[in-house]
C-alpha positions, -999 to 999 in steps of 0.1 A, spaced: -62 512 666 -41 478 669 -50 450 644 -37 419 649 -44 386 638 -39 353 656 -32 319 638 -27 287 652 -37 246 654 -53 233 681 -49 195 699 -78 180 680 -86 162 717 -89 198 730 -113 214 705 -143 214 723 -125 226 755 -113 257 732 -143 262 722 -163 265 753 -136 287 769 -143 312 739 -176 312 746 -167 318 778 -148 351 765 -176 361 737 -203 358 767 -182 381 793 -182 404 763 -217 409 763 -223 411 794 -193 440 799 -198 459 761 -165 472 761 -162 499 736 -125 498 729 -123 461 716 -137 443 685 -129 406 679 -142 379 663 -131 338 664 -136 316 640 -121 275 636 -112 264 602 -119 228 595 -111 204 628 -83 220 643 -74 259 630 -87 286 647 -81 322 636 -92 351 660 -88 393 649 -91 414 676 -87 451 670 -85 470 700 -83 511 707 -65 513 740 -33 544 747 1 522 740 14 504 772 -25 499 787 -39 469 790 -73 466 767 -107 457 777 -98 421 762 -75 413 783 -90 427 816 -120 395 812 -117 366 841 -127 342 811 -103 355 787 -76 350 815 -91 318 818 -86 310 782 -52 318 783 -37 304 817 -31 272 797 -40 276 763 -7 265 747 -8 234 761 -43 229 742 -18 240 708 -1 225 679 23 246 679 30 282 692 7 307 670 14 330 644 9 362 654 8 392 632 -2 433 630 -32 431 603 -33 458 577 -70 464 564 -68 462 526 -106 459 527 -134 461 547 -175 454 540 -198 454 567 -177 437 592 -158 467 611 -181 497 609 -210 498 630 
């Protein structure tokens, strides 16, 4: 399974259009169910979003995530709605409490 965190500062001006294009995503999500993605987005503050997706996909394939019109959507311009480029990093669990199991 790939963990990976995702780190960045959004354009103040463009936090609500963030938002409602992750909404976007976290609606096509429950409409599709994919079983081989988990991901969760959060916004610290005004302007900091974080996002962990894990997804279980064979190397080289594209996952579930990144199959979704509104996710494609969300990214066709989204660092123009940044800061600055994200931080982007392979997660290592240390802990975990109610959050990944099912």
């Amino acid at each position: 399974m790939k963990q990976q965190i995702v780190i960045y500062k959004a354009k103040r001006e463009h936090n609500a259009e963030n938002d409602r294009l992750l909404k976007d995503v976290f609606a096509e999500l429950q409409e599709r169910q994919p079983k081989d993605v988990r991901y969760v987005a959060a916004r610290l503050g005004e302007d900091t979003y974080i996002h962990i997706v894990f997804t279980d996909t064979p190397e080289g394939e594209p996952g579930s995530l990144s199959k979704l019109e509104a996710f494609r959507v969300y990214q066709a311009e989204v660092r123009s709605r940044l800061q600055a480029p994200p931080v982007i990093g392979e997660a290592t669990i240390i802990g975990d409490y109610r959050m990944l199991s099912e």
